[in-house]
N, C-alpha and C positions, 0 to 999 in steps of 0.2 A: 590530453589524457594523463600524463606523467605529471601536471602539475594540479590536478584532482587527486592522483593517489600519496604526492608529494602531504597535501593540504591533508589527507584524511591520515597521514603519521605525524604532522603536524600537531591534530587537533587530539587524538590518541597521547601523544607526548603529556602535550598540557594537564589532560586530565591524569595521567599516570602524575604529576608533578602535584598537581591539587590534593589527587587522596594522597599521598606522603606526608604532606605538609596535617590532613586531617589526623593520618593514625599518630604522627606525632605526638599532636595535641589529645589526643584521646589516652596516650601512654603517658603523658604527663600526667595527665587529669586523673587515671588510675593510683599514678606513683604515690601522686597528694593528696589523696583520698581520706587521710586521715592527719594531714597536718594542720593545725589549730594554731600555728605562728609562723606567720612569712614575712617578709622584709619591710613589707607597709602596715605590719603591724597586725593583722586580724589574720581568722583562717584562713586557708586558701581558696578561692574562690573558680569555682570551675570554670576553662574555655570553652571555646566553638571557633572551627572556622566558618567565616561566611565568601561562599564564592562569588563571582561575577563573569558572566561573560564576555570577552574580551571579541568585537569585530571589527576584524578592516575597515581606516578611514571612508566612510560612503556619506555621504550626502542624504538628508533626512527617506529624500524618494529611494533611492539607492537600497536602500534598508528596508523599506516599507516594500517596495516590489521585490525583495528578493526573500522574504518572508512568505511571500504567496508562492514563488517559485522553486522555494527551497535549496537554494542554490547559493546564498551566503557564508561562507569559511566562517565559522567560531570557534574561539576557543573558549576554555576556561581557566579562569586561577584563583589561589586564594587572596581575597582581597584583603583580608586583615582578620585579627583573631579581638573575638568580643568576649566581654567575661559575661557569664550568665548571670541575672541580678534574683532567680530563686535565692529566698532569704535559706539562711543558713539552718544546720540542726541543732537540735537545742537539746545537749545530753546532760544529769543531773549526774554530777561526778564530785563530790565537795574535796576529795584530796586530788584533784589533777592539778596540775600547778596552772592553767589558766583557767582555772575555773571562777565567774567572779564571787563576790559578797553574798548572793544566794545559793552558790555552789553550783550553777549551771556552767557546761563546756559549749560554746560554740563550734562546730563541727564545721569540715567543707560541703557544700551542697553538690557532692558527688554522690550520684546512683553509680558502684560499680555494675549493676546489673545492666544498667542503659549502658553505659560507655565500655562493655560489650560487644553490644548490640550493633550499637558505632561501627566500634572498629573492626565487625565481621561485614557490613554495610560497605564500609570503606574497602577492605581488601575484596569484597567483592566486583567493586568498582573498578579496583586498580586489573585483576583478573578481567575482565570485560575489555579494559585500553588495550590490555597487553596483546589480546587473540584478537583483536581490530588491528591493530598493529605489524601482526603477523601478517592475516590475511592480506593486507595490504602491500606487504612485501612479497610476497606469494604473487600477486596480483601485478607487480611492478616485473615480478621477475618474469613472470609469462608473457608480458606485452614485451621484452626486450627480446623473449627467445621465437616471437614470432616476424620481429623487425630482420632476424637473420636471415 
């Protein structure tokens, strides 16, 4: 039992760790929202994290029967952050200093309305680890005060 309630702040952690790493990337993505020149030379181009679920070393059956039985520890983390490949926006601006030959600006292909959206998703998420988290300590602390 202790190492179920152990496993359930474990996997609570993880996910508190995942959306951080998300709302980061989403407060980036807001900050650049309007920069038109980044280091590789073009605008910015929007992130995303993509997560993966992380399970104890198991054996292909291991995995497979404990999927029916629901009894597999997972976690979650971010695996790596992808750049969004939506093409860019295309603003008619002839005095912005990148704008080219026909006077169009390349824009970043940030929705500030989506990435939002995002990061009310995400801190919702992270709110959701935290009260698991709790409860689970709650739940630790009761099984210790009944061993007395």
């Amino acid at each position: 039992m202790p190492n179920d309630l152990l496993s359930s702040m474990h996997i609570s952690a993880s996910g508190m760790s995942a959306q951080r790493t998300r709302m980061d990337i989403v407060a980036e993505n807001i900050a650049n929202a309007e920069s038109t020149r980044t280091d590789s030379g073009g605008p910015y181009r929007r992130r995303q994290v993509i997560f993966q679920t992380i399970s104890p070393q198991q054996s292909f059956s291991q995995v497979f029967n404990s999927s029916f039985q629901n009894n597999g520890q997972k976690s979650v983390k971010a695996a790596y952050i992808a750049e969004d490949k939506k093409p860019f926006r295309e603003i008619f601006d002839p005095s912005h200093p990148d704008a080219n030959a026909k006077g169009i600006v390349l824009k970043p292909n940030v929705n500030p309305i989506e990435e939002m959206v995002d990061m009310n998703e995400a801190a919702r998420s992270f709110e959701a680890n935290v009260t698991t988290m709790e409860a689970s300590k709650r739940m630790f602390l009761k099984s210790l005060e009944l061993l007395r």
